[in-house]
Phi, psi and omega in degrees: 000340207252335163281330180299331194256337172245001138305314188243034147259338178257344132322306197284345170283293205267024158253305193314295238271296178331315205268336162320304180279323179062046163263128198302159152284125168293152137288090234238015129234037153295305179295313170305290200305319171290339190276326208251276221302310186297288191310335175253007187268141162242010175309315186313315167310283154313311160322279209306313186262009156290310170322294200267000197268340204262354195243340192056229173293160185219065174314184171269118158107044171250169167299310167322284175326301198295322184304293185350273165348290188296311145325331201253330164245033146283354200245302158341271185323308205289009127341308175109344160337086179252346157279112182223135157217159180269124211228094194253160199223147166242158188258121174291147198256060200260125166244163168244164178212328157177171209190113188229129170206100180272149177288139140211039161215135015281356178179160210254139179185129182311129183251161175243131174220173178228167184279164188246154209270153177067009158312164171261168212259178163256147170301152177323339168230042166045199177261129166257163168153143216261156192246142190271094178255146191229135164306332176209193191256324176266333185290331157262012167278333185265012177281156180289161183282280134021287196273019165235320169343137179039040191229160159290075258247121167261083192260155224227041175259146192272151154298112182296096175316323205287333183252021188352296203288273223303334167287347147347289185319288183328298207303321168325294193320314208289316175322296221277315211271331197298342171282306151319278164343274224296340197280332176314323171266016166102004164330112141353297181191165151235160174234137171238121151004128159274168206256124210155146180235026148279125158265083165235183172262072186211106134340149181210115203263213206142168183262143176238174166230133198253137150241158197285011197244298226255131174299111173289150151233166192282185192213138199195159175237147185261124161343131203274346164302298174308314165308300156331310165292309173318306200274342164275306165343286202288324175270046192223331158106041182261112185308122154235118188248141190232141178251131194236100186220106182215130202254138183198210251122110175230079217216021192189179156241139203243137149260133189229201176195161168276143165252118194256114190237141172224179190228104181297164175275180167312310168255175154312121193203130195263355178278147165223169157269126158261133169244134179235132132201170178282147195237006188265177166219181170295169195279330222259355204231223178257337205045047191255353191258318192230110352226058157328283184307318187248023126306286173338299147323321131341320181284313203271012165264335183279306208278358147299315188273334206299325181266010153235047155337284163344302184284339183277125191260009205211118183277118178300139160199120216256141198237143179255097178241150189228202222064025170307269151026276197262323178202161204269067181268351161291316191284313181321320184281333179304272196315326147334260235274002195227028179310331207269339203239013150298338179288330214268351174278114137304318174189149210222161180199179186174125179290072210215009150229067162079196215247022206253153169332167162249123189244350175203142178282097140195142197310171173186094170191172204309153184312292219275007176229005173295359184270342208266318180312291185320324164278342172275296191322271204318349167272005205211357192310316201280010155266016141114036193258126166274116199269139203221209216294204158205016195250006162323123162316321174069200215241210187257025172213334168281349155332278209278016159282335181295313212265007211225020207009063157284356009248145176228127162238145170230103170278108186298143177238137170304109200248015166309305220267339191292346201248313135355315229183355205269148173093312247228203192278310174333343204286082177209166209292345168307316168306334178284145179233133174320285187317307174330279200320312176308301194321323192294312206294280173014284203281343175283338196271276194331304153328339199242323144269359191291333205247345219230290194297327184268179170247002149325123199225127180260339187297165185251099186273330163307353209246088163341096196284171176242144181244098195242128154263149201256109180266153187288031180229014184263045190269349201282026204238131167282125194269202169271337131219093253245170177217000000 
């Protein structure tokens, strides 16, 4: 009784909400039946832990990638998927092979660091040199050269629990920018706080940027235990002197490719849905929190959707892309090459934070389509989902869809466990929850049909596009996540 009731309260709402709006009509007991079928489906799961468990990290351009790669579009087909291509992209050829730093002044004691990604190696017997801590990123952009000059530059900023997502952002710039600086000021190497709101002895990596004016040095991130441990040193005004010996490797481009898959419509159409998300990961974990789950997600949204072809007026087209990681040269090449046939995205959304509830719906599309946004959210409100902004950022590969004025929804996800564990060894299937996951494939497929089935529209048809190339060296701009 109690599903019979809130079925036919959620018809009688969303026919007011049709008749409010002039929003085209749903099968709105299509939409129950995909809603039933995903929240009780464990495909998604199972991919996401077949993915990690027979292929593990999948850097880009590894062998490990290409099975992945190869594996995902067997899974397709056996999908019912028969357009596929392949989009080839290179991959930097970055490896870390190890990484050590020990204290050894005011006394000796082992740090757990990781090398920070596209680092340079340190010489064979690495660097000494008493080290300098800075709170932030502006606080060591206003420092004098003369007190960071022959020094180990540390900074020493916590990831905020309480703001995650959006500090995130911050805690990237310092990641990303910090190697610069130090080195403009005469810096050795730097070391950074990991970026993670786990207090453990587990490292936690990341992309750093290097400029071409500027000497490079290496780079590493230290434990947030260890960082404490520092962070006591320093306030008691105890001199720290440190040895930083990290081995790493660059030496070729690797070829890898993006996997482009699309799911025609009933007719023939140049309009689509775009779904992204990335299949490579860092070397150190499993890659199942970043990005496992939303391939997994991704999957159990085609196998939903997949046995109502027949119902789609809007052709799906799901892009796997790799080459993440050290730099965004997978999406750069997606967007290069489909410039003309970008106008042609209705909408476009992507899945790329871990296995956590979806917890708020929000956008970036013409203003004069905010009822429409506002009606997808309302399909989707009782999964406990918060209808949110209209100022999305978007993800770290539908970011640059942004600049292509494309309409983006970003289903925000509860990013406790994602934050916890992302970059590090920890990143391993254990961490995915079954329930999580159904929720997402849930909430994308209602949404993917809802809009893929209709003449709803986000775009800004008035709004001129700029025919812009994306050049492969604009990595130095902080996406919403960049990795």
């Amino acid at each position: 009784m109690h599903l019979k009731y809130l079925l036919l309260l959620t018809c009688l709402l969303l026919s007011i909400f049709n008749t409010a709006y002039a929003v085209p009509p749903i099968d709105i007991k299509t939409l129950e039946k995909i809603r039933q079928e995903a929240l009780a489906d464990d495909f998604a799961y199972h991919k996401v832990e077949a993915l990690t468990t027979q292929f593990g990290a999948r850097m880009a351009g590894t062998n490990k990638e290409q099975q992945a790669l190869n594996w995902l579009q067997q899974e397709l087909i056996a999908l019912g998927i028969q357009d596929i291509k392949k989009q080839a992209v290179q991959a930097r050829n970055w490896r870390r092979k190890s990484a050590q730093a020990e204290v050894l002044a005011p006394y000796n004691h082992q740090l757990e660091v990781v090398s920070l990604g596209g680092s340079i190696p340190t010489p064979i017997t690495g660097i000494e040199a008493k080290v300098v801590r800075f709170s932030s990123l502006d606080h060591l952009q206003n420092s004098n050269n003369e007190d960071v000059q022959g020094k180990i530059v540390y900074l020493a900023r916590k990831l905020n629990p309480e703001k995650t997502a959006n500090d995130y952002l911050k805690a990237v710039k310092l990641r990303q920018k910090a190697p610069i600086i130090a080195a403009q000021k005469g810096a050795l190497a730097v070391i950074i706080r990991s970026i993670t709101t786990n207090n453990s002895r587990t490292a936690h990596t990341g992309a750093i940027q290097y400029h071409s004016s500027v000497a490079k040095i290496p780079a590493a991130a230290v434990s947030a235990a260890d960082a404490d441990l520092l962070d006591r040193l320093f306030s008691r005004n105890l001199p720290v002197t440190l040895n930083l010996s990290i081995d790493n490797s660059e030496n070729a481009w690797l070829p890898t490719y993006n996997l482009i898959a699309t799911l025609p419509a009933a007719e023939k159409t140049l309009e689509e849905v775009l779904l992204l998300t990335h299949i490579d990961s860092w070397d150190l974990g499993a890659g199942a929190l970043d990005n496992g789950a939303g391939v997994g997600i991704i999957l159990g949204v085609i196998k939903q959707l997949s046995s109502l072809q027949t119902q789609l007026k809007r052709k799906l087209k799901i892009v796997f892309v790799s080459s993440t990681m050290l730099s965004p040269i997978g999406i750069q090449a997606y967007v290069n090459q489909h410039q003309d046939s970008l106008a042609n995205v209705v909408v476009a959304t992507e899945p790329d934070m871990g296995s956590g509830n979806i917890i708020r719906l929000d956008t970036m599309v013409a203003a004069d389509k905010l009822k429409y946004a506002d009606y997808i959210h309302n399909l989707v409100a009782d999964l406990t989902i918060e209808r949110g902004h209209n100022q999305s950022a978007g993800g770290a590969n539908s970011s640059y869809l942004l600049e292509q004025q494309v309409p983006i929804f970003n289903w925000v996800q509860d990013a406790s466990q994602y934050f916890r564990f992302l970059h590090s060894a920890n990143d391993t299937f254990d961490k995915i929850s079954l329930e999580s996951l159904q929720q997402n494939v849930a909430a994308y497929s209602i949404f993917v049909y809802a809009v893929a089935s209709t003449d709803i529209d986000f775009r800004n048809t008035e709004l001129k596009r700029q025919k812009q190339t994306i050049s492969a060296d604009s990595n130095n701009e902080i996406r919403a996540e960049d990795e």
